[in-house]
C-alpha positions as CSV (number, residue, x, y, z in Angstrom):
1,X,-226.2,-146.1,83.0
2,X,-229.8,-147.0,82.1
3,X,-232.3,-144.7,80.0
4,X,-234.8,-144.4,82.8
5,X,-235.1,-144.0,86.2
6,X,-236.4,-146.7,88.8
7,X,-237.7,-145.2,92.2
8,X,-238.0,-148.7,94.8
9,X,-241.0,-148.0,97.1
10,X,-241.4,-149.9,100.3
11,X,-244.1,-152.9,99.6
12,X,-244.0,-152.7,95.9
13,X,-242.4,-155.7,94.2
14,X,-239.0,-154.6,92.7
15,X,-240.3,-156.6,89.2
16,X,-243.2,-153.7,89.1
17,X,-241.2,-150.5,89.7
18,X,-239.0,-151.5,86.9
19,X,-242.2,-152.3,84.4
20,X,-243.4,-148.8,85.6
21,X,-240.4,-146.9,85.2
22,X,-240.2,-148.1,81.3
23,X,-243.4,-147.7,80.6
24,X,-243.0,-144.2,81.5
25,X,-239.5,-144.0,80.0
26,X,-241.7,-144.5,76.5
27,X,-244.6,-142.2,77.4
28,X,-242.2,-139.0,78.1
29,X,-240.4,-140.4,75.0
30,X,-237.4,-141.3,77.5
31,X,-236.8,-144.9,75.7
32,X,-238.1,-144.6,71.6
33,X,-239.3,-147.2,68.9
34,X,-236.4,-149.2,67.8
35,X,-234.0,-148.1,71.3
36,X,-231.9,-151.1,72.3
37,X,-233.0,-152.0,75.7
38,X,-230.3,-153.4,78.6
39,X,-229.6,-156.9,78.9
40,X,-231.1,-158.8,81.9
41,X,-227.5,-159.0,83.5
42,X,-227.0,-154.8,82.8
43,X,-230.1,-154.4,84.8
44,X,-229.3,-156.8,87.6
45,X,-225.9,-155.0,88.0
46,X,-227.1,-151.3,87.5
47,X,-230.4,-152.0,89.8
48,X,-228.4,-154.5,92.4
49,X,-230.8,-156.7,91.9
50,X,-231.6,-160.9,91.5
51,X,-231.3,-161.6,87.7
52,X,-234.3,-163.6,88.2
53,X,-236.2,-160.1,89.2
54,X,-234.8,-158.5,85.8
55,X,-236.0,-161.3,83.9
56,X,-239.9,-161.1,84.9
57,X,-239.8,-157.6,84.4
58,X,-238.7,-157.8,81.1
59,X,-240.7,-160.8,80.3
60,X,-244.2,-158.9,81.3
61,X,-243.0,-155.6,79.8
62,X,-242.2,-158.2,76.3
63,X,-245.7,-159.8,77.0
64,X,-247.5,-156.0,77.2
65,X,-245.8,-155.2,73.8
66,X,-243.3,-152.5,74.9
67,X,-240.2,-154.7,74.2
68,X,-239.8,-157.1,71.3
69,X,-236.6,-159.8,71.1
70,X,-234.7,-159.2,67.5
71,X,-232.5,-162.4,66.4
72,X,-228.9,-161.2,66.3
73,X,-229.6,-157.7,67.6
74,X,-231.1,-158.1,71.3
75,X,-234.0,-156.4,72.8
76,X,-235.5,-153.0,71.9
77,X,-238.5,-151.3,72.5
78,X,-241.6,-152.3,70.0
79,X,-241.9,-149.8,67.2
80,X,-245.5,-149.1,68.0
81,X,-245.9,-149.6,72.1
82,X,-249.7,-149.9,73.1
83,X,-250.3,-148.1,76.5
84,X,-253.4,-147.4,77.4
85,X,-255.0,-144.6,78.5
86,X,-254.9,-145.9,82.4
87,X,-251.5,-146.6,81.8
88,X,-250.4,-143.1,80.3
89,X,-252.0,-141.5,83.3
90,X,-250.2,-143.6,86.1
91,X,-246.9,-143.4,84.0
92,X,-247.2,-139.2,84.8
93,X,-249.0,-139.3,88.4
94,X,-246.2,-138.2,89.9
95,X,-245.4,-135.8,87.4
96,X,-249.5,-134.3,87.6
97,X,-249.5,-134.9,91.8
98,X,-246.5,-132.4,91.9
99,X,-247.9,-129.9,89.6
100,X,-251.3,-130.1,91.2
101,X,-249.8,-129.5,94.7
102,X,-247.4,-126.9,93.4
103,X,-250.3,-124.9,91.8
104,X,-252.6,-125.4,94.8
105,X,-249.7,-123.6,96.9
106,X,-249.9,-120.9,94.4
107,X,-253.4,-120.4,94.6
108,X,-253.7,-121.2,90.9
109,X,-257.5,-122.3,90.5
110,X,-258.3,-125.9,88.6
111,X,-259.8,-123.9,85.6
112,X,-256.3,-121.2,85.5
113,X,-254.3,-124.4,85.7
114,X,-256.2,-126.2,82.6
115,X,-256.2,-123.1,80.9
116,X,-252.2,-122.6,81.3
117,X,-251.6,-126.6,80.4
118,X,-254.0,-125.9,77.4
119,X,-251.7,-123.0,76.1
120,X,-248.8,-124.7,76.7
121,X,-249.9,-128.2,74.7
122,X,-250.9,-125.8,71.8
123,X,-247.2,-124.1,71.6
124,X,-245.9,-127.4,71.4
125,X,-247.9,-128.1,67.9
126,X,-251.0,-130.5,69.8
């Protein structure tokens, strides 16, 4: 079983989903500094997909500095992963779209929705 989840989307390359999926496995603290990350083959097999469509998506999330290759050990996520901001956001859209279209069904306002995430971020030590 794989430590994150990959949702396949018609016309998105299958390489893609699987670089989003981890990068949002490590901004929801999903997949952690120093986690051993599948093999190329384990991914092929779990994800049924080409080994060759594995590989690129590890090679561009290893080129973005989320994965690193350790002699004698395999790969594992980088101790210090570098999203940025645009890339924390789009990691959680689905996440945010949900709670936005939850709330909006509610008849929570924008400003009693910011105040509620506010209160909750603070109880959780900022």
């Amino acid at each position: 079983m794989l430590p994150f989840t990959v949702h396949f989307r018609s016309g998105v390359p299958p390489y893609e989903e699987i670089v989003f999926a981890v990068k949002k496995a490590v901004v929801l603290r999903q997949l952690k500094p120093g986690d051993p990350f599948p093999s190329v083959r384990k991914l092929s097999q779990e994800l049924s997909l080409n080994p060759n469509t594995c590989q690129k998506a590890v090679a561009a999330l290893t080129a973005a500095g989320l994965l690193e290759v350790r002699p004698g050990v395999g790969t594992v996520v980088c101790e210090r992963p570098v999203l940025s901001p645009k890339e924390r956001s789009a990691a959680l859209r689905e996440a945010i779209e949900a709670l936005v279209v939850e709330s909006r069904q509610m008849g929570i306002t924008l400003s009693e929705l910011h105040e509620a995430i506010s209160e909750h971020w603070k109880s959780l030590g900022e």
